[in-house]
Every structure is written in C-alpha cells, then in structure tokens.
C-alpha positions in Angstrom: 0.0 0.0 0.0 1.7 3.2 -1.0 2.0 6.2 1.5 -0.9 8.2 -0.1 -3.1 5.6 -0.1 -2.5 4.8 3.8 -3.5 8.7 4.1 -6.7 8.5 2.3 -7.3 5.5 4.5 -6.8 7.3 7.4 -8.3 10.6 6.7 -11.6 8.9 6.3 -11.6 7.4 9.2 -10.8 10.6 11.0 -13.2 12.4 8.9 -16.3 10.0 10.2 -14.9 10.2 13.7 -13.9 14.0 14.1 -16.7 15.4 11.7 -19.5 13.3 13.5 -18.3 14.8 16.7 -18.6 18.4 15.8 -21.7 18.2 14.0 -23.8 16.0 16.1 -24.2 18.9 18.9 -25.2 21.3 15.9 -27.7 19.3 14.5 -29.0 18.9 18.4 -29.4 22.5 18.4 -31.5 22.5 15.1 -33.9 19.6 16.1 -34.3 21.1 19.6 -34.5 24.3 18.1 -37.6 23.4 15.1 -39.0 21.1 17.8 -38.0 18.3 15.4 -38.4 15.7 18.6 -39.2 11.5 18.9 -42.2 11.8 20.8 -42.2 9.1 23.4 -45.1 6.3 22.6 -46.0 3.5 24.2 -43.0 1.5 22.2 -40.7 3.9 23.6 -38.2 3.7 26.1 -37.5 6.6 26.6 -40.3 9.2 28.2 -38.7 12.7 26.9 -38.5 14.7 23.4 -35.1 13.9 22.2 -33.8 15.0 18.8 -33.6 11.7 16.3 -32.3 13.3 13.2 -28.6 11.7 14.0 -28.6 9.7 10.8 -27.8 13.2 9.5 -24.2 13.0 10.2 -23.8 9.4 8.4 -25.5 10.8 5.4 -23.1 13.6 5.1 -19.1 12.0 6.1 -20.1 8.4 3.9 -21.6 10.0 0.7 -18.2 12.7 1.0 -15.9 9.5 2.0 -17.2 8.3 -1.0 -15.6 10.9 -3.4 -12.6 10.8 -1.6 -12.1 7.0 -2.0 -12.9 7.6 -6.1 -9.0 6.3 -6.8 -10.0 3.1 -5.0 -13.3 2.4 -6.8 -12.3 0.0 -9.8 -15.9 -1.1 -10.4 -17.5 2.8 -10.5 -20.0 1.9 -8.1 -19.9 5.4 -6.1 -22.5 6.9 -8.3 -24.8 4.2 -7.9 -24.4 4.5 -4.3 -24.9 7.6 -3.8 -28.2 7.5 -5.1 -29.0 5.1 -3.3 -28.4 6.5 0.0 -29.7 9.7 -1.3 -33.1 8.1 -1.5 -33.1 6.4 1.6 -32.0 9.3 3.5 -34.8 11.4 1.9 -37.0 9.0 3.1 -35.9 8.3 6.3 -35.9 12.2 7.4 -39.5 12.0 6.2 -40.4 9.1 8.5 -38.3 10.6 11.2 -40.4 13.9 10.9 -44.0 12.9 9.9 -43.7 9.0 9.6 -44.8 7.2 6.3 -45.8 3.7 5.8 -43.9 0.5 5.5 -44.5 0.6 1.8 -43.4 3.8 1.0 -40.0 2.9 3.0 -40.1 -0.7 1.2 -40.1 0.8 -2.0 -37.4 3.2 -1.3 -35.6 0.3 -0.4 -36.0 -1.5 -3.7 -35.5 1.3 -5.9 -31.9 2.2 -3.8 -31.0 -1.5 -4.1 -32.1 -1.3 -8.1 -29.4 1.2 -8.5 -26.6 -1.5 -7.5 -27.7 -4.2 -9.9 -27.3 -2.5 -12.8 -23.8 -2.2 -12.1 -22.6 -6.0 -13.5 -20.0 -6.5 -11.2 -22.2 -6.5 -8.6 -24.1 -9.8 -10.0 -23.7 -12.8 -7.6 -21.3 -15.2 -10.0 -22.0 -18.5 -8.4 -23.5 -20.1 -5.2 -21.2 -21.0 -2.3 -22.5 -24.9 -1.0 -22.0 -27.7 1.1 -21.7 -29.7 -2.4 -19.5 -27.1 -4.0 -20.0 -24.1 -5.8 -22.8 -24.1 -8.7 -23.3 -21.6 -11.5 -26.4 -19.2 -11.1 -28.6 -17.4 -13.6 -27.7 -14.2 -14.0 -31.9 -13.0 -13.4 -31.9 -15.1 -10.3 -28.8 -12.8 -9.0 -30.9 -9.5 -9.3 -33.8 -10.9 -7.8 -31.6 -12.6 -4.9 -29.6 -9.3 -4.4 -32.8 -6.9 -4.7 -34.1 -9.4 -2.0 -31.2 -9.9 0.3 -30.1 -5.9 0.3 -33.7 -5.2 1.8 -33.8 -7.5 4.3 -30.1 -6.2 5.8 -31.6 -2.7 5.4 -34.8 -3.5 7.3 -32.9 -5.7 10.1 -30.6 -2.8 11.1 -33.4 -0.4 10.8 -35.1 -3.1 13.5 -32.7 -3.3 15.8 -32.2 0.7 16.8 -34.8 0.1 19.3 -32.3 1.2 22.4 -29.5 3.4 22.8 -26.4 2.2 21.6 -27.5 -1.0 20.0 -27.3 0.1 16.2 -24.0 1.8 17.0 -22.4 -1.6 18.7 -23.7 -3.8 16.7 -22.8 -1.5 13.8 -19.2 -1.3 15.1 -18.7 -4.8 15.1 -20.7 -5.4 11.6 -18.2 -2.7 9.7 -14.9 -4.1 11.4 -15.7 -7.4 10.5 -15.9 -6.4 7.0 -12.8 -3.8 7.2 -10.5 -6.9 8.3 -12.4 -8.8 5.4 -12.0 -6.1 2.5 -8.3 -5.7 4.2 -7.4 -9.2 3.6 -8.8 -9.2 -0.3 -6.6 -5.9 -0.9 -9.9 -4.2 -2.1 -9.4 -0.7 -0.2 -12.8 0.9 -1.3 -14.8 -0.6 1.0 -12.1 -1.2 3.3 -12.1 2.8 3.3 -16.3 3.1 3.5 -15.8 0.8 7.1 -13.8 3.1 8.3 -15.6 5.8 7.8 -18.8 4.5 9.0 -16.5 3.2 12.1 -15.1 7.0 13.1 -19.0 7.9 12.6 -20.6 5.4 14.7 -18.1 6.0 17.7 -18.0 9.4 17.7 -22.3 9.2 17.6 -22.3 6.3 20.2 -20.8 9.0 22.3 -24.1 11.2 22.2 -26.7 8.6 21.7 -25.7 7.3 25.4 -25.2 10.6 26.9 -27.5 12.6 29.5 -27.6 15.8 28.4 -26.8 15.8 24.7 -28.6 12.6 24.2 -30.0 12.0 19.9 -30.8 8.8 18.1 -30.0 8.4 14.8 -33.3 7.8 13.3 -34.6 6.1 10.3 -32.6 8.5 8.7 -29.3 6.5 10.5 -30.3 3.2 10.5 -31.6 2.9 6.9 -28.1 4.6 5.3 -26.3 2.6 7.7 -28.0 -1.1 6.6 -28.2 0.2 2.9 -24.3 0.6 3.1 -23.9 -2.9 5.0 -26.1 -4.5 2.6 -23.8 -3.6 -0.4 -20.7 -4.6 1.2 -22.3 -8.0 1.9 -23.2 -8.0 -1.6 -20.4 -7.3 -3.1 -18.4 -10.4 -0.9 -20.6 -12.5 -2.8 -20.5 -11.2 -5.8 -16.4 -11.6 -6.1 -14.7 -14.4 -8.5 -14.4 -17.5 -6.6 -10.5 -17.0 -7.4 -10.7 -13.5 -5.0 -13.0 -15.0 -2.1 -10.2 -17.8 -1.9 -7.8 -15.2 -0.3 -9.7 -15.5 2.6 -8.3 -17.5 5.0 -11.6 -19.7 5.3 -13.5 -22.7 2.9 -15.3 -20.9 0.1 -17.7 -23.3 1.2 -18.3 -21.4 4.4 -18.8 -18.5 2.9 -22.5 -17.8 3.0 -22.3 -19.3 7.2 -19.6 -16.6 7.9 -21.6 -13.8 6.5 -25.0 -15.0 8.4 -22.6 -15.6 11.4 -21.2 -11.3 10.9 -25.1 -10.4 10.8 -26.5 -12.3 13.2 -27.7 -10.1 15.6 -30.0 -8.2 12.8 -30.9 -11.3 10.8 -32.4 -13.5 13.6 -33.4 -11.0 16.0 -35.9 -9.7 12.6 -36.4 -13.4 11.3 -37.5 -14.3 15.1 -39.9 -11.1 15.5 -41.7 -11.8 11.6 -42.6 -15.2 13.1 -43.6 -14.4 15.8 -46.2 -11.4 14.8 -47.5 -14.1 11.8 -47.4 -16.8 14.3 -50.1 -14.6 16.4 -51.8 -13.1 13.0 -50.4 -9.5 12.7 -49.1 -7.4 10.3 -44.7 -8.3 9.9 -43.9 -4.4 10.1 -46.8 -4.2 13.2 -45.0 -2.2 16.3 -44.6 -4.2 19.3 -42.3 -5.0 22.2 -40.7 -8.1 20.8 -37.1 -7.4 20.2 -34.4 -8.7 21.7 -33.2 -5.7 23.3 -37.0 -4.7 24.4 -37.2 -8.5 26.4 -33.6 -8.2 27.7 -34.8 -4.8 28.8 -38.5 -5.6 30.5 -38.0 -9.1 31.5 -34.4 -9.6 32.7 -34.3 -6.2 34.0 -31.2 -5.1 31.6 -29.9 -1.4 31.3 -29.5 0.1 27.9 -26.1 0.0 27.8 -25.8 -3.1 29.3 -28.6 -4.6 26.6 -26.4 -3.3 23.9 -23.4 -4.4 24.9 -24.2 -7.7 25.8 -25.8 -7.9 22.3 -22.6 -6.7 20.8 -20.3 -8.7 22.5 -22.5 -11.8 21.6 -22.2 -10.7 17.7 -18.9 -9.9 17.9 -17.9 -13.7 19.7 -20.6 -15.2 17.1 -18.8 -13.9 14.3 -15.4 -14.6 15.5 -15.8 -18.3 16.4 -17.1 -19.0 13.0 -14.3 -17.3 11.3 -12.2 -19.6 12.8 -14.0 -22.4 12.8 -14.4 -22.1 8.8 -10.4 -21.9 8.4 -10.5 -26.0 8.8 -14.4 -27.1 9.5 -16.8 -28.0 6.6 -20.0 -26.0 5.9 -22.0 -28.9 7.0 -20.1 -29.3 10.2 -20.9 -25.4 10.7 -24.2 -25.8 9.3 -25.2 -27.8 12.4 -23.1 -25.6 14.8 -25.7 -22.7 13.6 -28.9 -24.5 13.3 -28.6 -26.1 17.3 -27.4 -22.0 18.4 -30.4 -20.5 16.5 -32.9 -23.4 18.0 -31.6 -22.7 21.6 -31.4 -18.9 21.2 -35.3 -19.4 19.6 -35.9 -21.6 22.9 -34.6 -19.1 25.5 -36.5 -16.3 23.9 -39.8 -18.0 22.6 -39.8 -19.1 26.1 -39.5 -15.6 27.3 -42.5 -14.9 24.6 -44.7 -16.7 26.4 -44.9 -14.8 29.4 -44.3 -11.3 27.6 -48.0 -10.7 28.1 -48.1 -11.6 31.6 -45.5 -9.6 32.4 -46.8 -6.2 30.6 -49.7 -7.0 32.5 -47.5 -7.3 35.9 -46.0 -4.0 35.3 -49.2 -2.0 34.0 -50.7 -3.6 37.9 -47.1 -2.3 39.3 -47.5 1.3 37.7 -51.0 1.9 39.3 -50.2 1.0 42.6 -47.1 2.8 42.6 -49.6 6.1 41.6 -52.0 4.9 43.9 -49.4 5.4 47.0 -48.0 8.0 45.4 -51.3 10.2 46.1 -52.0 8.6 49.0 
C-alpha cells in the first residue's frame, strides 16, 4: 500500500470520527431548536423529546468519503451508491419527521437496491454450498440481491430500538468487513468501514449521553443497513478465485456472513414469526425485540442490553471465522442450526410470558400512583 493511499485511508476514518463529533451537537441544536423531537409512545423507552435526526451525520461524512475514496473504486460503483443512500436518507428524514408507511419505505428500499444491480459487477457469479460451488442465472442474481439488500436494510433499521444497540452492533458489523476487504486488498470498502466506524463512535458518544442525548433515526439506521447491505453484496458477488484469499472454505462462505449479521438477521427473522405466528401485520410495532425482552424481562440497562448484544455478535462472528479456516459447511451448518434453535428456545420461552409480564408492570404502575397520592 503506498503512502498516499495509507492517508486516504486514514483521513476517512478521521473524517467519520472528528466530523461526526462536531456536527452532532449542531444538528441537536437544530432539532431542539424546530421542535424536530421523537415523541415518546407507548414502544418507547424513553419518556422525553429527544432529537432523532442523527442519521444526518452518516448521510453527510459516507456520501463525502465516498468521493474521496474515487481512486479506490475500480468497479465505478460510487454513483450508484450515492443514489441510493440519497433516496433512503430522503425518506428516512420523512419518517423521522412525519412517519410514512412501511411501503413507502419498502419501496425506497428497492429502488436504492435497483441502483446497485445494474452495475454488473455486482451480480452474484456462483453459489457457495456444502456440495461445491454451482453456477447461477444471471436473473436469479438480481432478484436474490434486490431481495437480500432489503432484508439487511430492514434488520438494522429493527434493531435501533435502544440506545447504543445500532452503533455496537454497527461497530462490530463494519470491522468485520474492514479486516475482510483488508485481507482481499480491495481498499474501497475497506475505506467506506472506516468511515462509517469513526462515525458510529463518535455518535455512540451522544446517543448514550445525559444531556446531549440523539438517536439516529430512520434517517441513521436505513443509510447505515443500505451501506452494509452492499458490502455483503459485493463479498458475494467476487470471483471464486478472489473469495479464496480468505483465510476460510469458500464453502463457508454464505455461514460466515449470516454468522457477521446475526444479531439483525435473527433477532428480525424471530420477531416476523412471531407477529404471523399470532396473525399481525410483519412491520406491526410491538415490544418483541431482543433488546425490548432483555430490557422488561431480565431487567437489563440500555447499555448493558447493547453491549451484551454486541459482544454476543462480535464472539458469534469470531468463532465462526475460525472455525471455517479447517471445518466444513456442514459441520458449521449444524453448529448454527442447534445455536439459532436454543437462542429461539430461551427467547420463545420468554415470549410466552411477555403478556403476563406487561400485565405485571401495567398492575405495578397503578399502585405505585395509587401510594404516590395517598
């Protein structure tokens, strides 16, 4: 890596860190000023106005990271990603200000992930099995990628439920895919990481504070998945002859990436099935998520939710990155499927008594009023 190149590098990471930190506090004052507030609901949990236009700051340092990394970009996909995240940031800062429905956002969605397939390097070339890797039609790949990059972008937006959550999880999401891009010598996304990175710190520093507290929004979370969503795109859309340079069975490929975004992935798989399961709506609001059960039925902080959440992707991920170095997919395969039916165990099981327990705490909440004015 020449000397220049190590600067860009690093100058985008300082970019997202140092730029989110200065502008955060000024777009605080500009939400607090318009009276641009999240209004506490009954999903909430939080019971104050605080600003949620965060996702501001992520818009701004990625889309200008993404100009500065142009030398990088060998497959000219900036353009097409710029749009993209210049539609789902227009919509987001709707929904953050007046909300819109699930459609509306869905759409977005497709139409930002449109914009990546028609760049043709960005075309899944083959499928990565237990039984080897098999050709796959080329109008398959586009309705695969149009399908997987929605998904990713609706998981993240999921999980910012509580403070810090995104921004962990994010954290470990993007350096999993820095050391990744690292290791393939493809510095463009290696360089997008790190910008996100510097960004999500820097916010994660205000989302968990007292007096300068802000979320990031719709506006956040959707740019944020959008961005992770191409990056786990384009891992799968390499030449079988790049993804070998990875110190793991190609074989494992598809397992590893599951195993990096595990967190959004089954925490969003879990809570569709569960709101079919008891005949509502899959984008219904409820109190369902992991964090939200961690939260009212083991009694866990915020920060303690999110980092325990983290932690657990960040381990999750690790293991099977080293496991895939000398185990076979099928051996990983079943490593996955009994995790996933124990962690749906533990938290169906916690499911069951969710009701009970709102109930518990609703009968809590009126005597502690009724004492109160006594």
């Amino acid at each position: 890596m020449a000397v220049t190149e190590l600067i860009i590098l690093i100058s985008c990471f300082l970019g997202g860190l140092l730029g989110t930190y200065f502008i955060i506090p000024k777009i605080i004052n500009v939400v607090t000023y318009k009276q641009l507030m999240d209004n506490p609901n009954e999903r909430s949990s939080h019971s104050e106005l605080i600003p949620s236009l965060g996702g501001v700051a992520f818009y701004i340092f990625i889309t200008l990271g993404l100009f500065l990394l142009e030398d990088f970009d060998s497959t000219n996909i900036s353009m097409s990603l710029v749009c993209g995240l210049l539609i789902l940031f227009v919509v987001g800062l709707k929904d953050d200000l007046v909300v819109i429905g699930p459609l509306t956002k869905l759409g977005a969605q497709v139409l930002a992930s449109v914009f990546v397939i028609t760049n043709p390097h960005y075309h899944f070339k083959a499928l990565y099995t237990a039984i080897g890797i098999a050709p796959i039609n080329e109008y398959l790949s586009m309705i695969l990628i149009i399908f997987l990059m929605v998904y990713i972008i609706n998981a993240f937006n999921l999980i910012d439920g509580i403070d810090g959550l995104a921004s962990v999880v994010g954290i470990v999401i993007f350096t999993t895919y820095a050391i990744l891009f690292f290791l393939l010598g493809r510095y463009y996304f290696f360089g997008v990481s790190l910008i996100a990175i510097g960004c999500l710190i820097s916010f994660l520093r205000y989302n968990l504070s007292n007096d300068k507290k802000i979320f990031m929004g719709d506006t956040g979370s959707m740019v944020l998945g959008f961005v992770v969503a191409v990056m786990t795109v384009r891992i799968f859309s390499y030449e079988p002859s790049v993804i070998s340079k990875l110190p793991f069975q190609l074989e494992n490929l598809p397992l590893i990436v599951m195993a990096i975004l595990i967190v959004p992935l089954f925490d969003t798989s879990r809570v569709f099935a569960v709101r079919i399961l008891e005949r509502k709506k899959p984008f219904s609001a409820d109190r369902n998520h992991i964090h939200h059960l961690l939260i009212d039925y083991l009694k866990f902080s915020h920060k303690r939710a999110s980092l325990f959440i983290g932690i657990a992707n960040a381990v999750f991920a690790a293991i099977f990155l080293l496991f895939g170095v000398n185990y076979s997919n099928i051996t990983l395969l079943i490593i996955m499927t009994l995790c996933i039916c124990l962690f749906l165990f533990f938290f169906f099981r916690i499911d069951f008594s969710y009701k009970n327990l709102r109930r518990r705490i609703a009968v809590r909440n009126r005597l502690e009023k009724s004492f109160k004015r006594r």
